[in-house]
N, C-alpha and C positions, 0 to 999 in steps of 0.2 A: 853435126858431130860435136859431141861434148870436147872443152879445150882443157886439157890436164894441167895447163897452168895456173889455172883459175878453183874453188871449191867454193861452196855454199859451205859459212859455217854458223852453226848456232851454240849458243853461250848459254847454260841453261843459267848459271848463277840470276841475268839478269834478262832473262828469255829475248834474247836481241839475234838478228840474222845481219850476216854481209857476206860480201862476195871478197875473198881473201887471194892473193896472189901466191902461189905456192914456186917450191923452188929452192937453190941454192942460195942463200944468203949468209951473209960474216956475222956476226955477233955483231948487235946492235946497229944494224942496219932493218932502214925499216920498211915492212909489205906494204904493199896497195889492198886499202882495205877500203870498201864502200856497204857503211850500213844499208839493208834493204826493209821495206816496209809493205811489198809483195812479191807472191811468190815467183818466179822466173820461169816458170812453166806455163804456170793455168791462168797468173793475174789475180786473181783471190787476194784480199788485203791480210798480211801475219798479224796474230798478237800482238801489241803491244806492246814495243820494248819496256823495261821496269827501270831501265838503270837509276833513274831521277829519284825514284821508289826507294832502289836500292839504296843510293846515297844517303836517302834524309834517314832510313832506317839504319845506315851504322853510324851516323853523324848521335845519332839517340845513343846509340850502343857505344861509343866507343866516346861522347864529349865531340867531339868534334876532333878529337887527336887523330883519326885515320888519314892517310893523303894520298892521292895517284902518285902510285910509284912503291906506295910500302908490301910488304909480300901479305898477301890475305894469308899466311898460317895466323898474322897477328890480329885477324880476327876471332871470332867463335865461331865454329866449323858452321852453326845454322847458316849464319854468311856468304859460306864458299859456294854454297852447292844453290838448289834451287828452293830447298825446303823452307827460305825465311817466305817467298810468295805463294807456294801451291795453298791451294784454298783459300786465299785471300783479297786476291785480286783477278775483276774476269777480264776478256780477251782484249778490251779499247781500255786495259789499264785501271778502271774504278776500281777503289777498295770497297768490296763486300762483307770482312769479317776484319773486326778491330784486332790492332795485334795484341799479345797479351802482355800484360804491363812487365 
């Protein structure tokens, strides 16, 4: 039986899965989070998280001024979502298509 405490969550920004703690919590207080790299059903290995991807890609965009912790509105919305990777990178993470300068 599934435990309601617990959720599969996926990040599309930076295609990443974990297993997140759900629940009552205070502000800034912080979940049990464990990144996964397959899936909790079948075993199947997931894509590729990108975040490292992610990173060097707004580290280009943005000089290096971005930091953990700043609010992504203060990036270029391509950033936020998932559209800076679709079609560019396949499932073990290579990049297949240059980005555009």
């Amino acid at each position: 039986m599934a435990d309601p405490r617990f959720a599969v969550r996926y990040t599309p920004r930076d295609r990443s899965y974990a297993i997140e703690e759900r629940g009552d919590h205070a502000p800034g207080d912080l979940r049990v989070v464990q990144r996964i790299d397959f899936c909790p059903w079948c075993g199947e290995r997931l894509p590729t998280d990108l975040s490292e991807q992610w990173w060097d890609a707004v580290d280009r965009v943005t000089g290096g001024a971005y930091e953990l912790g700043d609010p992504l509105t203060s990036l270029p919305e391509h950033y936020r979502t998932d559209a800076w990777w679709r079609g560019r990178f396949d499932d073990e993470g290579n990049l297949v298509v240059e980005p555009e300068p």
